[in-house]
C-alpha positions as CSV (number, residue, x, y, z in Angstrom):
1,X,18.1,-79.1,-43.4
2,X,17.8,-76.3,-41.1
3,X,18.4,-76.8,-37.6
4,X,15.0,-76.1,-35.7
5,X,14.9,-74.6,-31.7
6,X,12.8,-75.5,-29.4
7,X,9.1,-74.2,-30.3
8,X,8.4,-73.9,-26.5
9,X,11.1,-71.9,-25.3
10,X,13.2,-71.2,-28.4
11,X,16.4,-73.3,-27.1
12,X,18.6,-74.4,-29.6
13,X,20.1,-77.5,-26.9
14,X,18.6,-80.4,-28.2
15,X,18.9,-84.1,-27.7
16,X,18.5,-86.4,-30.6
17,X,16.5,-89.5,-29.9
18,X,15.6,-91.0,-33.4
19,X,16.5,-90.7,-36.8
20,X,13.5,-91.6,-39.3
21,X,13.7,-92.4,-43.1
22,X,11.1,-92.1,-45.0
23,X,10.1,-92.5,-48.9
24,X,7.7,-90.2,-49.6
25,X,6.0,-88.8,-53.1
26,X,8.3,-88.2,-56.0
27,X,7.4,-84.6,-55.7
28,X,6.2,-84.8,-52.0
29,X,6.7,-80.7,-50.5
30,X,8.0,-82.6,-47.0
31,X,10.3,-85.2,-48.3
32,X,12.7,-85.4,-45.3
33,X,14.2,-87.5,-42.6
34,X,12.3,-87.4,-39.5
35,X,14.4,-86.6,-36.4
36,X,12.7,-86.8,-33.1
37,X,14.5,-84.4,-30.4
38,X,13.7,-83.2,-26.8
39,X,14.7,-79.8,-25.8
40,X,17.4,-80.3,-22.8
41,X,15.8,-76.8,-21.2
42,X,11.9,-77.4,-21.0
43,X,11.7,-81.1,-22.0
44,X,9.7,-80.3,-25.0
45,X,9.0,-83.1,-27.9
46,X,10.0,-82.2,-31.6
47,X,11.0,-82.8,-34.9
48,X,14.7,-81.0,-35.3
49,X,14.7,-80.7,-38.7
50,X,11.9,-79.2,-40.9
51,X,11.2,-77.3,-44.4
52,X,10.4,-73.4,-45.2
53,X,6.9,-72.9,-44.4
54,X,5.7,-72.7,-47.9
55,X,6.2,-76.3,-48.0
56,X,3.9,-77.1,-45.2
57,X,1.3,-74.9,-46.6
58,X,1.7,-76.6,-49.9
59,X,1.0,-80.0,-48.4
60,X,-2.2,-78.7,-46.4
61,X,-4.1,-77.3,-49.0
62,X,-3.2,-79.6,-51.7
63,X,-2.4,-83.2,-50.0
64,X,-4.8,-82.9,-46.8
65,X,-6.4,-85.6,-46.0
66,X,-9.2,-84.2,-44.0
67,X,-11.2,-83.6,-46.9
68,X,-11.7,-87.0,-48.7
69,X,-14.6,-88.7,-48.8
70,X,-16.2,-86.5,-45.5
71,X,-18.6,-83.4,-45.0
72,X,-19.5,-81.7,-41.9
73,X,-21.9,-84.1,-40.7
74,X,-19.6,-87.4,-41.1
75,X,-19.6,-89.2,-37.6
76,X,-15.7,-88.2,-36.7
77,X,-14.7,-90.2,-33.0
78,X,-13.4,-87.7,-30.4
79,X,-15.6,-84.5,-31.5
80,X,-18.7,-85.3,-29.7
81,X,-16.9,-85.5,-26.8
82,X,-14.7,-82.6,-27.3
83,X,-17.6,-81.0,-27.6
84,X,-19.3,-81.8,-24.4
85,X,-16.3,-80.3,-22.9
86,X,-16.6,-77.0,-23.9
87,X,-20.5,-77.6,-23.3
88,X,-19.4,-77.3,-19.4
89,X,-17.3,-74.4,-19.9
90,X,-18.7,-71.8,-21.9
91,X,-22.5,-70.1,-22.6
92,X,-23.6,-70.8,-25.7
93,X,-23.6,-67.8,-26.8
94,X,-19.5,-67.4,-26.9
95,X,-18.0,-66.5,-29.8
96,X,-16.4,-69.4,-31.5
97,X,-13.5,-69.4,-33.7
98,X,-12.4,-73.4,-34.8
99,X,-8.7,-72.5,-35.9
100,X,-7.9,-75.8,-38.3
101,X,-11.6,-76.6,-38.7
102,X,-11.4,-79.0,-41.5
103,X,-14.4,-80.0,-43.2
104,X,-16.5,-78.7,-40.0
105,X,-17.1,-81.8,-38.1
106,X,-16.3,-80.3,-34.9
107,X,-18.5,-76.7,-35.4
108,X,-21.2,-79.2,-36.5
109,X,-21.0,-80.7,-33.2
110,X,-20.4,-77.8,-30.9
111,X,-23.9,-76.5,-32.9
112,X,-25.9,-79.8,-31.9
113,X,-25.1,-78.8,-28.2
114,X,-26.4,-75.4,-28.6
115,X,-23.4,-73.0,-29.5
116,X,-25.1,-70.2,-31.8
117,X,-21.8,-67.9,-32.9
118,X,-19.7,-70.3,-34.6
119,X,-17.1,-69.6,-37.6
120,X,-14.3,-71.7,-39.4
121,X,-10.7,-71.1,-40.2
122,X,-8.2,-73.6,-42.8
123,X,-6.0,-73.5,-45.1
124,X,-7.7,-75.8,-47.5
125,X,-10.5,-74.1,-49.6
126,X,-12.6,-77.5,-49.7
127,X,-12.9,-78.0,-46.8
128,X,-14.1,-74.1,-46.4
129,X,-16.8,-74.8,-49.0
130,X,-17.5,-77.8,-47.5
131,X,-18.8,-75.9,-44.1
132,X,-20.3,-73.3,-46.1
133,X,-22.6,-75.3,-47.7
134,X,-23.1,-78.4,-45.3
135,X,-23.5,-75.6,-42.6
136,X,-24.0,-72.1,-43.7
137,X,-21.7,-70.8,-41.5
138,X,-18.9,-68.3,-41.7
139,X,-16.1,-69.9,-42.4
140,X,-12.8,-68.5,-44.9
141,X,-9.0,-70.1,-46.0
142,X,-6.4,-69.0,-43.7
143,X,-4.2,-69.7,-40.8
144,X,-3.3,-68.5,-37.8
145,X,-0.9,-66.3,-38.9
146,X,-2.4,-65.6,-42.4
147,X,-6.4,-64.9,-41.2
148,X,-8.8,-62.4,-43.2
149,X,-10.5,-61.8,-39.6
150,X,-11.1,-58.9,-38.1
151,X,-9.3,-58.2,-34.7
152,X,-10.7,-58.7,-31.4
153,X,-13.4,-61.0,-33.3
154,X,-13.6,-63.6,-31.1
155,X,-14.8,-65.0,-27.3
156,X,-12.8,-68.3,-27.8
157,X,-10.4,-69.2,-30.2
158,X,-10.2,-73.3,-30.2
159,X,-8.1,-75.9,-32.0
160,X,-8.3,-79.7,-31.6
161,X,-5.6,-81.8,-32.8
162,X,-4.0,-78.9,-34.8
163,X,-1.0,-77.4,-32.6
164,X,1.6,-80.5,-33.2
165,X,1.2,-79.9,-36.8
166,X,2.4,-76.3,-36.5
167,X,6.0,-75.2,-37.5
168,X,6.2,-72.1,-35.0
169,X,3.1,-72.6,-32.3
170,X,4.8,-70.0,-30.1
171,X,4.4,-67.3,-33.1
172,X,0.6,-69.0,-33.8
173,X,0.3,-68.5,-29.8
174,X,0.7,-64.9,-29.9
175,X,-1.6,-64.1,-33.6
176,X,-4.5,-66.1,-31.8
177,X,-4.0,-63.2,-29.2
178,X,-5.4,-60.9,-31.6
179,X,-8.2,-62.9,-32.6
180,X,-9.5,-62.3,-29.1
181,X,-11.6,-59.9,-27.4
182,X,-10.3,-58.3,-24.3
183,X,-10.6,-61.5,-21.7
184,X,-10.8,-63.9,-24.3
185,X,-9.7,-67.8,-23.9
186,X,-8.3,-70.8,-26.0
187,X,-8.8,-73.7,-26.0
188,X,-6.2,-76.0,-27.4
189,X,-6.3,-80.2,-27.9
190,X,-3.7,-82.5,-28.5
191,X,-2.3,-85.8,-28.1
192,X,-0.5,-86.7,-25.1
193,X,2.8,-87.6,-26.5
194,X,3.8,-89.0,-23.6
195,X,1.7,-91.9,-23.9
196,X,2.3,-92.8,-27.7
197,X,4.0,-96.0,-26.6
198,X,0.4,-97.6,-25.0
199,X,-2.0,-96.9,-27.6
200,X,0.5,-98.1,-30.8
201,X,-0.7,-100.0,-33.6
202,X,1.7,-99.3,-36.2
203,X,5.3,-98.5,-35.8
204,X,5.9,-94.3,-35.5
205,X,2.8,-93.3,-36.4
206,X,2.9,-90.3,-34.4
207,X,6.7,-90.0,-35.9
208,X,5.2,-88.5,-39.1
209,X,5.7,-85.6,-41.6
210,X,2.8,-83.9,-40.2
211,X,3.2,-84.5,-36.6
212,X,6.2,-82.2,-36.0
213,X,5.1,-80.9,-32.0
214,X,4.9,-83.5,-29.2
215,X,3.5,-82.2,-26.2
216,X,2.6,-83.2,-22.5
217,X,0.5,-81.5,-20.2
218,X,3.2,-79.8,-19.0
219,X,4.7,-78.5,-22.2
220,X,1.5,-77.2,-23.7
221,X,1.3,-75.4,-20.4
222,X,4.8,-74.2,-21.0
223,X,4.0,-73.0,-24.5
224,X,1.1,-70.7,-23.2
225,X,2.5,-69.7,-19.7
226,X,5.6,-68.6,-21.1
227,X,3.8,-65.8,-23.9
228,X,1.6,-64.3,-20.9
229,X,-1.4,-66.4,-20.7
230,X,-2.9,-67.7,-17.7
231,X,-3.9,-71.5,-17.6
232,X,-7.4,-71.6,-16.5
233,X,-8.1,-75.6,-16.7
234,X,-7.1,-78.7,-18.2
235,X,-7.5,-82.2,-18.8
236,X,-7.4,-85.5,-20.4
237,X,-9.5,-88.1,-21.8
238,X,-8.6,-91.7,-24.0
239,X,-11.2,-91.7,-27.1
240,X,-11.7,-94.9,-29.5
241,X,-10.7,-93.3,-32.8
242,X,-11.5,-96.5,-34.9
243,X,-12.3,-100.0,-33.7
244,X,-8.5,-101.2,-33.4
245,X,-6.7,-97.7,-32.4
246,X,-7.7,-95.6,-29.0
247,X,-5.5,-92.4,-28.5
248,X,-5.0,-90.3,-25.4
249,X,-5.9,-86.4,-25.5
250,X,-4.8,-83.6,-23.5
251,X,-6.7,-80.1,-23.3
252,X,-5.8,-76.9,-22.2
253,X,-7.8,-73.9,-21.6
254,X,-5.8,-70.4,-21.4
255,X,-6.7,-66.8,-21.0
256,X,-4.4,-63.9,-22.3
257,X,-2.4,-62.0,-19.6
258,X,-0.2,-59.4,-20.0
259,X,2.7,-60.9,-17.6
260,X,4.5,-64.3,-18.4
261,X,5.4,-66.6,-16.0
262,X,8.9,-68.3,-15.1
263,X,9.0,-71.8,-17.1
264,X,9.4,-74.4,-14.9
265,X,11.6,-77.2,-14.7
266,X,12.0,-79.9,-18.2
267,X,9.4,-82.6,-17.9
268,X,11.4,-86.0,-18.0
269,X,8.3,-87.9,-18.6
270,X,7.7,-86.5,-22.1
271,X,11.5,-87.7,-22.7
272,X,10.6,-91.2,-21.4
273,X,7.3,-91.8,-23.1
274,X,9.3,-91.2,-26.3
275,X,12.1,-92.9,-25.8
276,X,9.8,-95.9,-25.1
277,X,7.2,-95.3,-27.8
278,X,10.5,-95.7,-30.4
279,X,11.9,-98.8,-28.8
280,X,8.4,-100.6,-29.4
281,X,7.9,-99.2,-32.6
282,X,11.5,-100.6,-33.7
283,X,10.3,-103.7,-32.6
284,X,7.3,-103.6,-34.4
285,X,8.6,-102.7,-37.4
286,X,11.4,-105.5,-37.0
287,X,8.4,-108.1,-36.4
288,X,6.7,-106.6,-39.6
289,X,9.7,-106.8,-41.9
290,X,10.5,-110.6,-40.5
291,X,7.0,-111.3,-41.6
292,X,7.5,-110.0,-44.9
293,X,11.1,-111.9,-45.8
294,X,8.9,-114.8,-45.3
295,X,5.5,-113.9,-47.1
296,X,7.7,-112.7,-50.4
297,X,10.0,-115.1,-50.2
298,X,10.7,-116.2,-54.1
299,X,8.4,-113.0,-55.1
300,X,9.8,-110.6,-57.5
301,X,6.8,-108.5,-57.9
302,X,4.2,-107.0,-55.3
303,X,1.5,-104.3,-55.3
304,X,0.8,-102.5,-52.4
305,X,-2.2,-101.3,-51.1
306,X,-1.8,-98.2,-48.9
307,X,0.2,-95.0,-49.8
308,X,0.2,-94.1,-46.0
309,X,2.9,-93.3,-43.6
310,X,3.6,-96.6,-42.9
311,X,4.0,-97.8,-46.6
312,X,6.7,-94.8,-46.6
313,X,8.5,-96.2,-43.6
314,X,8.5,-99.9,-45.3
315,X,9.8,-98.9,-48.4
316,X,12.8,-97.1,-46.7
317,X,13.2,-100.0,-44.7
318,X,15.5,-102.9,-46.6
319,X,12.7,-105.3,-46.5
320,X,11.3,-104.5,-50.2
321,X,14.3,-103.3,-51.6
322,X,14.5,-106.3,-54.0
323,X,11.2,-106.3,-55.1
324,X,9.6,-104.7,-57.9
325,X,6.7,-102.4,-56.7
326,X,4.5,-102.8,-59.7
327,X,1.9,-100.0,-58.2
328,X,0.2,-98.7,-54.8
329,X,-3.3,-98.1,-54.5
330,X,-5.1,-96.2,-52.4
331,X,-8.2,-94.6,-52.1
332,X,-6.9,-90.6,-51.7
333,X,-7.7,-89.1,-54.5
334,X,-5.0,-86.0,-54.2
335,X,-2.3,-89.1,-54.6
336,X,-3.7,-90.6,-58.3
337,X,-1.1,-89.9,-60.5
338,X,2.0,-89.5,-58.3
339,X,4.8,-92.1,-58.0
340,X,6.0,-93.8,-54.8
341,X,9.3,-95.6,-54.8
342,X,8.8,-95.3,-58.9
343,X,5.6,-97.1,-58.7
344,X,2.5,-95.4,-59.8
345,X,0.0,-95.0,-57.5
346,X,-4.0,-95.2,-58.0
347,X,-7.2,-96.7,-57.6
348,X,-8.3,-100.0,-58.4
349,X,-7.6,-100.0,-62.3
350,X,-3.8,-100.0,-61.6
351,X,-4.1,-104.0,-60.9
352,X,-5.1,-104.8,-64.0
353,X,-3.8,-107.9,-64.7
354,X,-1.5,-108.4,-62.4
355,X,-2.0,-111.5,-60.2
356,X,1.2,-111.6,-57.7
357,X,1.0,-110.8,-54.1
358,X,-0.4,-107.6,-52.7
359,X,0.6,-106.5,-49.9
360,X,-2.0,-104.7,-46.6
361,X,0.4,-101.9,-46.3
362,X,-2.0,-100.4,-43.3
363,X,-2.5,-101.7,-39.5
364,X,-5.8,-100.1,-38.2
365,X,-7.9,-100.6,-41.2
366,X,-6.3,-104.3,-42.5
367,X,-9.2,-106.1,-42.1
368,X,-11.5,-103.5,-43.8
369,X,-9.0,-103.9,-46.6
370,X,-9.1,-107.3,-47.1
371,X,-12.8,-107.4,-46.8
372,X,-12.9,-105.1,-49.8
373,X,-10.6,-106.6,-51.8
374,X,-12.2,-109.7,-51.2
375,X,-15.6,-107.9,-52.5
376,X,-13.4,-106.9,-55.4
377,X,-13.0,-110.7,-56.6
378,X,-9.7,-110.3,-56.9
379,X,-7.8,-113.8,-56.0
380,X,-4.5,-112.2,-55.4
381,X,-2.7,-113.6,-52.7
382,X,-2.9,-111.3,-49.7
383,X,-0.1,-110.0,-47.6
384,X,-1.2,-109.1,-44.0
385,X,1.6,-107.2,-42.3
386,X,0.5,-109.2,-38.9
387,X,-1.5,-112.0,-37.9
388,X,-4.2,-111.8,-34.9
């Protein structure tokens, strides 16, 4: 795999904190190991290793998740108040770019508080038609570096939750430039990486193929101050994203300069929320697995339910390794027909007649699960990968 520098300030001197396996899609475009680094120079968060960036596009636009089962007006936690932020900041009548829109969900909310000059930009063309028709606005497939807008377009260019998916934000950094009219701001929101470790519910799910940027204040200030922007304003807030899993944000609102700034010294903290966050996730997953040995005990074959990050870190682990994984359902429709771990994965139909153990291969939404499973009249014996 190639080697990857830091995407902050381009430093090649990395330290290695944790090495990630994961099984992944038989034809998954970012089957890798996951290896968590933090750059020795600015104290930046990444993944060292990563793919060509065709493979990242090829994921977006034909595994994203953002598009299932949504439309621009589906209640998404954190947007309303993301929203009322940039309420406090900017006249309505700014000229908004959403860079990473998805299916809309946060111009839909930005347009409830009044904002009149709105447009859309992702790489995913449903979601694109999704916001054209659930909100008539402008919006068109691209990316940051790839956009069909004109120059000089925009007031504000914005992107929530988007920059620690990106495999070169510095280069993205300096494209949104020219999305801007002379003066023009962005506004960029992520999670705070250095506080992983107090909001987990499942072991390295911020450790993920997507999630390949981990930032703290400091570092998304580094990644903006260091290409010539000023930082303007900034902040923080913890949202409730479902009823068992609150995550911490950080914002950051930039103007372009022409003159960068001296980086300042590596933030220690972001090295010391990771390190932790890993520790408890190894526990975690060690509890988990324990759990497991004991639940399949004398079991040959299992279903599981949940084709999700953490099913991919369970099946690399050696707890399932002598089990037969018969199938893996999931509700995802861009994963029907693909095979994990040579199982075939689907909706409900692939149970059939199977009547061994299945087990809840997810941690936030378990007891959803079970509830529709149990709806389901299935009498399968259910595997819980923890008990309250």
């Amino acid at each position: 795999m190639p080697i990857r520098s830091c995407p902050v300030c381009g430093s090649p001197d990395a330290d290695e904190l944790h090495r990630l396996r994961l099984i992944l899609f038989d034809d998954h475009p970012l089957a890798h190991n996951y290896v968590t680094a933090v750059c020795r120079k600015c104290g930046m968060g990444f993944n060292r290793e990563t793919l060509p960036a065709e493979a990242y596009n090829r994921y977006y636009t034909k595994l994203s998740k953002y598009v299932v089962n949504t439309s621009a007006s589906a209640p998404i936690p954190r947007l309303p108040e993301c929203a009322e932020i940039l309420a406090h900041l900017l006249p309505r009548d700014t000229a908004i770019l959403d860079v990473g829109c998805g299916s809309g969900g946060f111009l839909e909310s930005l347009r409830k508080r009044g904002f009149t000059n709105l447009a859309g930009l992702d790489p995913t063309p449903e979601c694109i038609r999704i916001i054209r028709e659930d909100l008539g606005l402008d919006a068109r497939v691209g990316t940051i570096a790839e956009h069909p807008f004109p120059p000089r377009s925009f007031d504000l260019a914005l992107s929530t939750v988007v920059f620690e998916h990106l495999l070169n934000p510095g280069l993205d950094v300096d494209k949104m430039a020219d999305l801007l009219k002379p003066e023009g701001m962005a506004f960029i929101l992520v999670p705070d990486a250095s506080r992983f470790a107090e909001f987990m519910v499942s072991p390295f799910q911020d450790l993920n193929v997507e999630h390949i940027n981990h930032f703290s204040s400091d570092s998304l200030n580094k990644l903006f101050e260091n290409r010539g922007w000023e930082h303007l304003d900034a902040g923080s807030a913890t949202f409730t994203l479902t009823p068992t899993w609150q995550s911490t944000l950080i914002w950051g609102l930039y103007r372009k300069r022409d003159q960068s700034q001296r980086l300042s010294a590596a933030d220690h903290t972001l090295r010391e929320g990771l390190s932790d966050y890993i520790v408890k996730s190894e526990a975690m997953l060690a509890r988990m697995a324990a759990n497991l040995r004991t639940e399949l005990a004398g079991d040959t074959d299992v279903m599981l339910w949940g084709a999700g990050h953490l099913t991919s870190v369970l099946l690399a682990h050696d707890v399932l390794t002598d089990k037969r994984i018969k199938a893996v359902i999931d509700s995802n429709p861009n994963y029907a027909g693909k095979t994990l771990a040579g199982a075939p994965v689907g909706g409900h139909e692939l149970r059939s007649d199977f009547q061994g153990p299945i087990v809840v291969a997810t941690v936030r939404e378990q007891d959803a699960v079970i509830s529709q499973i149990k709806q389901l009249g299935w009498s399968n014996r259910l595997v819980r990968l923890y008990h309250h």
